[in-house]
Steps between C-alpha positions, in 0.01 A plus 500: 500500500363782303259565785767665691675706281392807318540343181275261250650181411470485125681087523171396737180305378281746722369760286641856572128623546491225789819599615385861589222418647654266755770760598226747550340243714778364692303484770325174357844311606576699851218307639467782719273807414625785401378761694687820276289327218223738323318107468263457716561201780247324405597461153886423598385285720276296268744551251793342651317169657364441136860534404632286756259216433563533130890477597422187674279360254820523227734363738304142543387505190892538353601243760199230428636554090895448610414220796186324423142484675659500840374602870436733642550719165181338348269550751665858624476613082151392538463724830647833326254464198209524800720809647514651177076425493462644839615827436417563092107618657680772714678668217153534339295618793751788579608523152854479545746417201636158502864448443645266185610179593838491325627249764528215298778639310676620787531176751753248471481180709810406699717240428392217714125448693600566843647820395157590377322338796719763709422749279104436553599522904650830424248629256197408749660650797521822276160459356344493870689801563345693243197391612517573852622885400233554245215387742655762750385788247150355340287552776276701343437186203367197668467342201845550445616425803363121524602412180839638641461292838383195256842547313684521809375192636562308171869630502591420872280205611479264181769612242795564777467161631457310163848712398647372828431151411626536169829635653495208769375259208824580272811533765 
């Protein structure tokens, strides 16, 4: 993956612009902040939940194209697309750049639907994470931090479950 070597990859369909941005902002795919960073937390922060949900969003999407209108991915797609709403008004109230969603072009659903149902599992737990480590630094943005605490709540308490019953659903 071109993102973790020092090179561009001339051969990918990500445009070498886009490529050196997203090595200069690694950070986006850490889900951790990066605290060596001269961007602020804040920005990283919004930054790399807006580029989580826009990973997610690609995922279902590539699975709903490959598998059909299926459940939970049609209702969780549905869900991101709200995520995605929930945090657009915070990149314009602290004027914060908003990443490219190149996503699309770089998920690949798994072979079978309970591999991707586990993969939701996994990518929730993850996506909760984040969530509970960025709300540890955002005290000082309420606004930020209950959209953040909205998010986390989404990932563990409604899309968690649904992914477990998908998993349970297709053994």
């Amino acid at each position: 993956m071109y993102l973790l070597t020092k090179h561009l990859d001339f051969q990918s369909p990500i445009p070498l612009l886009h490529q050196a941005l997203q090595r200069k902002n690694m950070y986006l795919l850490t889900k951790h902040l990066d605290f060596q960073s001269p961007i602020p937390l804040l920005h990283q922060a919004l930054q790399m939940s807006l580029y989580d949900e826009y990973r997610a969003q690609a995922s279902y999407q590539r699975i709903l194209e490959i598998f059909g209108n299926i459940v939970p991915f049609n209702h969780i797609i549905e869900a991101e697309m709200r995520h995605i709403a929930a945090l657009t008004p915070l990149f314009y109230r602290y004027q914060v750049p908003m990443p490219i969603n190149n996503w699309y072009a770089l998920v690949a659903p798994a072979a079978t639907l309970r591999e991707n149902c586990e993969l939701g599992v996994a990518g929730e737990i993850q996506n909760a994470q984040m969530y509970a480590h960025l709300m540890e630094y955002m005290a000082a943005y309420p606004d930020v931090m209950q959209v953040f605490a909205q998010l986390y709540h989404a990932s563990s308490q409604h899309h968690l479950p649904a992914f477990r019953r998908c998993v349970a659903a297709h053994m």
